[in-house]
Backbone as CSV, one residue per row, in Angstrom:
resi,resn,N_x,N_y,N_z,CA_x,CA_y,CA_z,C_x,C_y,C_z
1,UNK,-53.991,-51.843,-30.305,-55.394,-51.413,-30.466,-55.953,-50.910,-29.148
2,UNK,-55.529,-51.530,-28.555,-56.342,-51.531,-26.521,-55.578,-49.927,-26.298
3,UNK,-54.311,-49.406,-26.568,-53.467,-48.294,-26.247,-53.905,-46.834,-27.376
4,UNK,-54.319,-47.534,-28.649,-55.099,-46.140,-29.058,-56.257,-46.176,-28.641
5,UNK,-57.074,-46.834,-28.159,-58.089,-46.514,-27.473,-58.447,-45.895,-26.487
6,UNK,-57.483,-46.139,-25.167,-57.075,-45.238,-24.045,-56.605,-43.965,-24.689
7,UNK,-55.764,-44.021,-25.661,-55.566,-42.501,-25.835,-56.322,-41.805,-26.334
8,UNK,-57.532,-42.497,-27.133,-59.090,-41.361,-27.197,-59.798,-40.951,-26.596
9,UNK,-59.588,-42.015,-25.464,-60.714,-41.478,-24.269,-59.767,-40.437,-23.710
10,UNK,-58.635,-40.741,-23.559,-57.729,-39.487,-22.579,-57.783,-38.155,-23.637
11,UNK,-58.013,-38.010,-24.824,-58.463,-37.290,-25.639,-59.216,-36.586,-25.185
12,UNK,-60.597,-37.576,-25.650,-61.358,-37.103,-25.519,-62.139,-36.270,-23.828
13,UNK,-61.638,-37.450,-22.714,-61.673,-36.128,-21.570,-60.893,-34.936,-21.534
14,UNK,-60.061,-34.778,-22.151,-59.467,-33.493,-21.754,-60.013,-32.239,-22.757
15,UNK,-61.022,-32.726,-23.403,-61.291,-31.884,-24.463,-63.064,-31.437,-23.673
16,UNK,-63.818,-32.238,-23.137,-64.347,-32.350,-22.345,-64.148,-31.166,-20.524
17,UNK,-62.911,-31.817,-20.291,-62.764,-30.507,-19.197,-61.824,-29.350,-19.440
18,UNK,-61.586,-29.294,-20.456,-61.832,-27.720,-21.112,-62.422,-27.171,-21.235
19,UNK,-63.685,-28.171,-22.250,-64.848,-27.067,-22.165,-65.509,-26.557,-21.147
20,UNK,-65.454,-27.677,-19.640,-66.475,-27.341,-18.666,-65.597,-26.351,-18.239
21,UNK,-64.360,-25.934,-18.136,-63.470,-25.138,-17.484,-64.011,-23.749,-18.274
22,UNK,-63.879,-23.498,-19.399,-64.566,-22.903,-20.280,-65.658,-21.891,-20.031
23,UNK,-66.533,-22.889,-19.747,-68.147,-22.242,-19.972,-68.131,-21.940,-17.938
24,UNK,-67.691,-22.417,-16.909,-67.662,-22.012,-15.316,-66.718,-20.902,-15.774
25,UNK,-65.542,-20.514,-16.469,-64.606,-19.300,-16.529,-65.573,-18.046,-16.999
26,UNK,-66.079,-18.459,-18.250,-67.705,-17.727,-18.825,-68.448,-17.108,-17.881
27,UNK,-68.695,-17.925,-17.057,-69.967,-17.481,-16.006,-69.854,-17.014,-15.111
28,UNK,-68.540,-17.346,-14.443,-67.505,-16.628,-13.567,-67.690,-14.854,-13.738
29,UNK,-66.864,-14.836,-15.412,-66.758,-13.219,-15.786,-68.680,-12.711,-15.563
30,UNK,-69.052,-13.434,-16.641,-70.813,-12.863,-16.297,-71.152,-12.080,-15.138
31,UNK,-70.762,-12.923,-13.861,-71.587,-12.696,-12.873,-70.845,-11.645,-12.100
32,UNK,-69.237,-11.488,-12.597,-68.666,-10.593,-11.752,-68.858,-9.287,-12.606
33,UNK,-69.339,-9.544,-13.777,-70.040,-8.365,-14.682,-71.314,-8.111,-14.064
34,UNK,-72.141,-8.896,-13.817,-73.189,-8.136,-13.090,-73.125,-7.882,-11.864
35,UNK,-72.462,-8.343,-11.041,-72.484,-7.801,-9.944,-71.482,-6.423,-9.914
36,UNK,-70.588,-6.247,-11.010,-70.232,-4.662,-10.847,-71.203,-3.966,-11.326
37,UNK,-72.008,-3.868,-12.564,-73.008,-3.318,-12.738,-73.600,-3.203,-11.823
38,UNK,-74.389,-4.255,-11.380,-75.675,-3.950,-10.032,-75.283,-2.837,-9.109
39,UNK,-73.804,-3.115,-8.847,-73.276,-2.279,-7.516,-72.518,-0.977,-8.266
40,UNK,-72.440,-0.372,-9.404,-72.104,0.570,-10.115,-72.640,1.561,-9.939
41,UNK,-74.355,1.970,-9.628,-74.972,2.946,-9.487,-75.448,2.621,-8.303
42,UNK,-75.579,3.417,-7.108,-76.468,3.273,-6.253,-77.683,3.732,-6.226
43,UNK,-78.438,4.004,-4.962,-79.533,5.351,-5.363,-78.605,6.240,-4.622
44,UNK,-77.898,6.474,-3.696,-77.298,7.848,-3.788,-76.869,8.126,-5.040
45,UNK,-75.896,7.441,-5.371,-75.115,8.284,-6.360,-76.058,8.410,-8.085
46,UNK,-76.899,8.160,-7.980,-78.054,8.369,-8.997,-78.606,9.358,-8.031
47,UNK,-78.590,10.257,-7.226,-79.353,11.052,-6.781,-78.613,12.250,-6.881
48,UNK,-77.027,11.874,-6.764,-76.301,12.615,-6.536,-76.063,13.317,-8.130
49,UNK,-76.186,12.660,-8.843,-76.004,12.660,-10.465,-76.886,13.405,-11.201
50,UNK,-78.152,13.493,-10.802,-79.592,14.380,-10.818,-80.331,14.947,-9.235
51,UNK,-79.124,16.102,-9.356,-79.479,16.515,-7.904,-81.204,17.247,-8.201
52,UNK,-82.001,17.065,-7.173,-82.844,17.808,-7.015,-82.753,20.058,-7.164
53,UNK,-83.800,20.238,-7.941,-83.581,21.662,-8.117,-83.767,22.283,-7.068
54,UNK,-82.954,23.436,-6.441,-83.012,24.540,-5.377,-84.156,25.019,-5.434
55,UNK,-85.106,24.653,-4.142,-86.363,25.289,-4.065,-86.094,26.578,-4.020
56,UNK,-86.766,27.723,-4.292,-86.550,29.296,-4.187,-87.607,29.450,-3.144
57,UNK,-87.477,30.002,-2.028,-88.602,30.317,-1.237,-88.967,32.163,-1.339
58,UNK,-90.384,31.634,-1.239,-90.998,32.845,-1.601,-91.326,33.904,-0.384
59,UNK,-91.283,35.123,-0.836,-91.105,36.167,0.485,-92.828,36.067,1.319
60,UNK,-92.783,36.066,2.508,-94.074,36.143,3.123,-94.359,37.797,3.589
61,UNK,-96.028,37.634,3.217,-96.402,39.694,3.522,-97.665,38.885,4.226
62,UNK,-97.904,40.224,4.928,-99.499,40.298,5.276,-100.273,40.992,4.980
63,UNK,-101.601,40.607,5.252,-102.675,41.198,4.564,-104.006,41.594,5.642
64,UNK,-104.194,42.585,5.791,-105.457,42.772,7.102,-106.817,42.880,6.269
65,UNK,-107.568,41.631,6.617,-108.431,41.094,5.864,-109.913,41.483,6.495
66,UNK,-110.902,42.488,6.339,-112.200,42.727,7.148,-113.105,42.844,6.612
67,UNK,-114.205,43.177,7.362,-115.549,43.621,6.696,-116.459,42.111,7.112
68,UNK,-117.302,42.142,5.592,-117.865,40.504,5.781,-117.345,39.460,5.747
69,UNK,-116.480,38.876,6.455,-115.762,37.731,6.316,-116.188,37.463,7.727
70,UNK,-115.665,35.892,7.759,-115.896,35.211,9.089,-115.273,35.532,9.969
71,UNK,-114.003,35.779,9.921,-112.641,35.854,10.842,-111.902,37.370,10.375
72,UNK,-112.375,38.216,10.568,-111.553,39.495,10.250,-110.225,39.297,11.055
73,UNK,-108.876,39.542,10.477,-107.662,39.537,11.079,-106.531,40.036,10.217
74,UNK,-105.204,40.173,10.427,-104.143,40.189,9.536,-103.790,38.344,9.781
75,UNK,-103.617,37.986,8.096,-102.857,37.084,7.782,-101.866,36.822,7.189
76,UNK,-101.019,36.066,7.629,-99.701,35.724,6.650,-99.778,34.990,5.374
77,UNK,-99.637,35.177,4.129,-99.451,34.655,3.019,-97.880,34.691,2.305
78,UNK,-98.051,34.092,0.956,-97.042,34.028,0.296,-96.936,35.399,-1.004
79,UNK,-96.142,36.294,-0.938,-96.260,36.957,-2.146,-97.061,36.939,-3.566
80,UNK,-97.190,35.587,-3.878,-97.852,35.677,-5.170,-99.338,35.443,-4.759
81,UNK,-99.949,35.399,-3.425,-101.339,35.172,-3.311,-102.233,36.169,-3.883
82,UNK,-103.580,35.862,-3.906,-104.180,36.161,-4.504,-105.364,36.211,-3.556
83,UNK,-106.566,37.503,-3.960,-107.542,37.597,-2.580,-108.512,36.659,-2.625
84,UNK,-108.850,35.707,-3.271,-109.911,34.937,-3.050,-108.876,33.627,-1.737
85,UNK,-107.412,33.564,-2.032,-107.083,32.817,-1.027,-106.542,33.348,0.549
86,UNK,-106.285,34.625,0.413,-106.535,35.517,1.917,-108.089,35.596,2.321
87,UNK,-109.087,35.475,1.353,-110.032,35.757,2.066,-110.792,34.233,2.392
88,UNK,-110.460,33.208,2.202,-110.772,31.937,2.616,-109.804,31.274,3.489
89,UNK,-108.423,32.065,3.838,-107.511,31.748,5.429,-108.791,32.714,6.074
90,UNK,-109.453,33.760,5.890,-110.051,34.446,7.111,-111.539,33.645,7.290
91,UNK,-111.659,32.480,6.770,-113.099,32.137,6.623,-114.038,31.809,6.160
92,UNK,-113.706,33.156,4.900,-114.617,33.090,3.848,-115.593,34.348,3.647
93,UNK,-116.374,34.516,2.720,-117.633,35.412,2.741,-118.938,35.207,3.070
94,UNK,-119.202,36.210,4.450,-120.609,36.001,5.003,-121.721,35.951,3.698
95,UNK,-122.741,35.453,4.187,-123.506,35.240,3.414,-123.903,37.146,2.699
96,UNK,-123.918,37.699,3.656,-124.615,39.195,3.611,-123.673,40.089,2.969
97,UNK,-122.476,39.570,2.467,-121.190,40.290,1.848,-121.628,40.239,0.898
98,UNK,-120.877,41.441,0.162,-120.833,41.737,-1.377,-119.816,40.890,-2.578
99,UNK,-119.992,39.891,-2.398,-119.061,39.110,-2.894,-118.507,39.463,-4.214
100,UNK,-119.704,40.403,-5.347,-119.012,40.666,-6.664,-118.465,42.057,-6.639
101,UNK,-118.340,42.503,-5.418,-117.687,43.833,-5.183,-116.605,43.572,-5.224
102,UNK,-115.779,42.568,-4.914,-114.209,42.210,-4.674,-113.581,41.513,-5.320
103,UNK,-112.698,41.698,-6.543,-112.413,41.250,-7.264,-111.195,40.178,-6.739
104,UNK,-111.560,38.727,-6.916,-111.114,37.496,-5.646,-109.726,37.390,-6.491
105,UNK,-109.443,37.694,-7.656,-108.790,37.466,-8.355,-107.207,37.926,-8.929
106,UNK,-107.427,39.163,-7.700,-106.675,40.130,-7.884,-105.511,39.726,-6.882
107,UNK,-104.252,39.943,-7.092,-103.176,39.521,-6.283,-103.328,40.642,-4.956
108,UNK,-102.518,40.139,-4.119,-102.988,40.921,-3.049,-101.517,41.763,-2.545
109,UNK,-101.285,42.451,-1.847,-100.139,43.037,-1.709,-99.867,43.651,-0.212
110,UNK,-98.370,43.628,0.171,-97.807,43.595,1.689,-98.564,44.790,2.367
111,UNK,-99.246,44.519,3.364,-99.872,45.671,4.394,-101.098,46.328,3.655
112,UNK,-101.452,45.422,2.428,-102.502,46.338,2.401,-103.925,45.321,2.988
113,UNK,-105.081,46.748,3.406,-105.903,45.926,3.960,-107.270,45.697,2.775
114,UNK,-107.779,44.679,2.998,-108.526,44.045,1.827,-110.234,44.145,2.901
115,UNK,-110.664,44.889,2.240,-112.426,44.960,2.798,-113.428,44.681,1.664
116,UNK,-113.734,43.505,2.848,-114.975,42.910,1.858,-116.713,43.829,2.470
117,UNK,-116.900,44.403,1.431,-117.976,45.472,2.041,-119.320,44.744,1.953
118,UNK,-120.357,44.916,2.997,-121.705,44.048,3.134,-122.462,45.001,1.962
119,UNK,-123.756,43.660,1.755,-124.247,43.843,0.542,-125.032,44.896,1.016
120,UNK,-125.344,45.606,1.919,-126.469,46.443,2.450,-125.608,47.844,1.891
121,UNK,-124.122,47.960,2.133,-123.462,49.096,2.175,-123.606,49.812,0.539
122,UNK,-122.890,48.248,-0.445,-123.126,48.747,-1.695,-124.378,49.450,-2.119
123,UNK,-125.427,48.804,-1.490,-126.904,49.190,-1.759,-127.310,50.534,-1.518
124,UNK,-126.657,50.881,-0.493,-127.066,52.051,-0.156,-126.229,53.598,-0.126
125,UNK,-124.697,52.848,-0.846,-123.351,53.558,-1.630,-122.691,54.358,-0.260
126,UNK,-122.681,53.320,0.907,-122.014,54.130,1.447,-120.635,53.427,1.759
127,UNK,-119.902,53.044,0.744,-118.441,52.474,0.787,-117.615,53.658,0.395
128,UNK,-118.216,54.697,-0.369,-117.675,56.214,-0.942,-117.075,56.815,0.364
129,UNK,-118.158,56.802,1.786,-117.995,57.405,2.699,-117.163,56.789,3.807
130,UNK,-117.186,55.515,3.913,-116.339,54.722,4.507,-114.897,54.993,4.523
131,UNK,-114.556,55.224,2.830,-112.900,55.172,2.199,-112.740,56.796,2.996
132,UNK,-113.549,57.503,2.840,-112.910,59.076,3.184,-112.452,58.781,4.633
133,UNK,-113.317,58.223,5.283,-113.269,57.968,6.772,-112.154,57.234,7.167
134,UNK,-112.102,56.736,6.028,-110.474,56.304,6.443,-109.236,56.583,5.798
135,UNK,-109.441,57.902,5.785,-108.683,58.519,4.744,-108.218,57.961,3.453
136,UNK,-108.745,57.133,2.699,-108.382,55.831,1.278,-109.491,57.009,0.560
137,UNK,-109.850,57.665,0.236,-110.928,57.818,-0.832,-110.465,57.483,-2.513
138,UNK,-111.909,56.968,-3.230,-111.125,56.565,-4.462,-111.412,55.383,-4.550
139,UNK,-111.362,54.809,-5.720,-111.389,53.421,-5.818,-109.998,52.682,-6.207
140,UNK,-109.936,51.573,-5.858,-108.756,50.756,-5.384,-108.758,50.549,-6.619
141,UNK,-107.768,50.452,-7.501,-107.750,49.903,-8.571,-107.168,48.480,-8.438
142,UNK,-106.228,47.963,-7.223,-105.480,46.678,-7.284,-106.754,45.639,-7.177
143,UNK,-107.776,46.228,-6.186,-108.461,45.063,-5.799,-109.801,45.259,-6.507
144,UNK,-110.661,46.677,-7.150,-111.542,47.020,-7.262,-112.168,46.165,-8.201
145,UNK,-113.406,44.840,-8.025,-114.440,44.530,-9.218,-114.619,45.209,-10.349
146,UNK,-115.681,44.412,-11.286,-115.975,45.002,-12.307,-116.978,46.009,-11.966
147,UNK,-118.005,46.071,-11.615,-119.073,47.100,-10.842,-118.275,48.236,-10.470
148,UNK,-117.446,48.002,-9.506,-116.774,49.075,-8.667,-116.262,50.347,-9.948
149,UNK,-115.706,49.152,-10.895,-114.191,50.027,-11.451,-115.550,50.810,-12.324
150,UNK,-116.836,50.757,-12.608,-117.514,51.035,-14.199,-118.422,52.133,-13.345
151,UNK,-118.059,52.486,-11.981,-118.831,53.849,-11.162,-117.910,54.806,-11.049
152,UNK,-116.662,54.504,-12.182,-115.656,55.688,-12.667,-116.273,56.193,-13.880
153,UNK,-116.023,57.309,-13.942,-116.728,58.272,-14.897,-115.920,57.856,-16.406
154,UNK,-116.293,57.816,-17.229,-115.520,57.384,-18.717,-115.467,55.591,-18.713
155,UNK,-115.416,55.355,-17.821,-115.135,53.599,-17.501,-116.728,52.814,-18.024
156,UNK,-116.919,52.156,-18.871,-117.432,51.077,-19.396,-117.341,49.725,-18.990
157,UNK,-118.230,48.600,-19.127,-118.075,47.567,-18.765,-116.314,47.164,-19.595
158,UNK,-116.220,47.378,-21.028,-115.387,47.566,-21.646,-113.853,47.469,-21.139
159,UNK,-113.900,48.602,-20.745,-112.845,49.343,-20.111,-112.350,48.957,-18.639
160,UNK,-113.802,48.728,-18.425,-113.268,48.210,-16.442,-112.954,46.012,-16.666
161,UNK,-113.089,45.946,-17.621,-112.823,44.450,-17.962,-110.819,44.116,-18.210
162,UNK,-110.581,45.413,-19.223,-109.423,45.892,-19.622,-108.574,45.985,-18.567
163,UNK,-109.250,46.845,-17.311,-107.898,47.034,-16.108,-107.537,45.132,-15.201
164,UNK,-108.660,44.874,-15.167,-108.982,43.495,-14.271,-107.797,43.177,-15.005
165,UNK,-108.138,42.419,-16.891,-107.631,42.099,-17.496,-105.512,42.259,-17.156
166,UNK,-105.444,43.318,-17.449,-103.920,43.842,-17.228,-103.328,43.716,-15.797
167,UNK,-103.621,43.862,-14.704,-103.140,43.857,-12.843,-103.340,42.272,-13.076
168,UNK,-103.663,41.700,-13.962,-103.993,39.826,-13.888,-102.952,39.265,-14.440
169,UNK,-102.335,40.283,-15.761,-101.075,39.619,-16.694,-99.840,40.060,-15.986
170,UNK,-100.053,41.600,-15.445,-99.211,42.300,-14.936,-98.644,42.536,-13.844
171,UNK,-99.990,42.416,-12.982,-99.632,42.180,-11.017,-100.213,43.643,-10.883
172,UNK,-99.824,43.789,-9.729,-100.606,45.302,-9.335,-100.155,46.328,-9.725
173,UNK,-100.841,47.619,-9.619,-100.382,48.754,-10.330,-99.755,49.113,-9.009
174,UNK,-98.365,49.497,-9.594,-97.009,50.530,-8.705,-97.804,51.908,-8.851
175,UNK,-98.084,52.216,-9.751,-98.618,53.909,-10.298,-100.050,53.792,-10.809
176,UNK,-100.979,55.317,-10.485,-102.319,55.310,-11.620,-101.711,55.620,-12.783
177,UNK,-100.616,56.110,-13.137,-100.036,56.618,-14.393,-100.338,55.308,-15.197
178,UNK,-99.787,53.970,-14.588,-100.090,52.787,-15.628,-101.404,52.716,-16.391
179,UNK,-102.610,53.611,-15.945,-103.466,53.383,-16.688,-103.227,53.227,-17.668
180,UNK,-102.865,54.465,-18.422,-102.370,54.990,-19.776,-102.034,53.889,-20.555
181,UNK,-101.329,52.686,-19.967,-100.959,51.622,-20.724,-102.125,50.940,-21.364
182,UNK,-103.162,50.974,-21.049,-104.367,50.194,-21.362,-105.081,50.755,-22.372
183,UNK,-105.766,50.088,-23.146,-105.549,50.383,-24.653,-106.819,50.547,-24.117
184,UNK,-107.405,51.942,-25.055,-108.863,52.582,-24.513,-108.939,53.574,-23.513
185,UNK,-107.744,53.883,-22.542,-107.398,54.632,-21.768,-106.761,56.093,-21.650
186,UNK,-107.101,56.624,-22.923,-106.163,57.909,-23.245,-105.806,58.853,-22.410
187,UNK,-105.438,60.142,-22.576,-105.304,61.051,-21.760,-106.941,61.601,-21.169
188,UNK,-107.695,61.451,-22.375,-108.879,62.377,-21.795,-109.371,61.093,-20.627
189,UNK,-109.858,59.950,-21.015,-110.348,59.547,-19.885,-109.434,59.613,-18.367
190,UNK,-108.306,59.191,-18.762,-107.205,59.461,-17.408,-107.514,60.122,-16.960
191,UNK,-107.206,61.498,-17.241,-107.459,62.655,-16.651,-108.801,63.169,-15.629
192,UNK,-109.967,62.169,-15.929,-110.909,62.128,-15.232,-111.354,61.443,-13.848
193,UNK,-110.401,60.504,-13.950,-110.063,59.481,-13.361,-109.236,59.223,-12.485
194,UNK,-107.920,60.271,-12.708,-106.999,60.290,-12.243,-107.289,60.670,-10.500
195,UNK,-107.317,61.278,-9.912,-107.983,61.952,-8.733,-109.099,61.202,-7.973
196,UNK,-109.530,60.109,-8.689,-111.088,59.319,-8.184,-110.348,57.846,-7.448
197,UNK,-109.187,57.392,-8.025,-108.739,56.074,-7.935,-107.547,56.122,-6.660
198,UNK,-106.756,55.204,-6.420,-105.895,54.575,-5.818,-105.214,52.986,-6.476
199,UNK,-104.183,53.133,-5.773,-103.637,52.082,-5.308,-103.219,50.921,-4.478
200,UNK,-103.547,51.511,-3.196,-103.476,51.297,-2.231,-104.628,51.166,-1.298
């Protein structure tokens, strides 16, 4: 009786440190499972895996910026700028500038010069005489306001809304020929027009 008894307990420990052998072998694998996980991804190689996209850098032009502004100068910008942000690197618009003469909105383009004309000049229409004087006569169509563009003969509030509209979807006019593209713009008004405007 005393000898099957010892042999239950010897039983029963060995059934005992199995299991503890068991469940430490268990936890063993666990942890060497998480610690390959943990150490599986780094942040490099998660960086490396979703590389960052190739910035494209954009071409730089200048722009000779005068008239009523604070700081008349040539400035450097980025290609896709636009004149309300060349004309706030120069400063800004004097109080005495024609501010709705210049359409801020209009992209701006390499070497050309951008004049913000004082409100006295519009008043008294001598920006007509200015452009001859500097050999530009014509109105700018890249940069020209709504006012400006509707002191073209055939041109309507309408119509001078239409060009803004299009050099805004389109970018600047390469040619006056693009008029033609603008719906309302036929040959007869072109033709009137043609000789009064610019590009440049």
């Amino acid at each position: 009786m005393k000898n099957k008894k010892i042999k239950y307990i010897c039983i029963l420990t060995f059934l005992v440190l199995c299991g503890l052998f068991y469940i430490m072998t268990d936890d063993s694998k666990d942890a060497q499972n998480l610690s390959i996980s943990d150490g599986s991804v780094t942040e490099a190689e998660a960086a490396s895996a979703y590389p960052k996209p190739t910035e494209i850098s954009k071409k730089s032009i200048y722009v000779y910026v005068c008239g009523a502004v604070v700081n008349p100068g040539v400035y450097k910008t980025e290609e896709d700028a636009r004149v309300y942000q060349v004309i706030q690197m120069a400063g800004g618009i004097l109080p005495e500038g024609a501010e709705n003469y210049v359409n801020q909105a209009a992209a701006v383009i390499d070497g050309e010069q951008l004049y913000v004309p004082f409100q006295s000049e519009v008043e008294m229409g001598v920006m007509d005489l200015k452009n001859q004087e500097d050999g530009e006569s014509g109105v700018n169509i890249n940069t020209a306001g709504l006012e400006e563009l509707m002191t073209l003969p055939g041109i309507g509030e309408s119509k001078a809304q239409a060009i803004i509209q299009y050099r805004e979807e389109h970018g600047a006019f390469q040619s006056i020929e693009e008029l033609t593209n603008i719906s309302g713009i036929k040959s007869g008004v072109y033709d009137k027009i043609k000789e009064l405007v610019r590009i440049r």
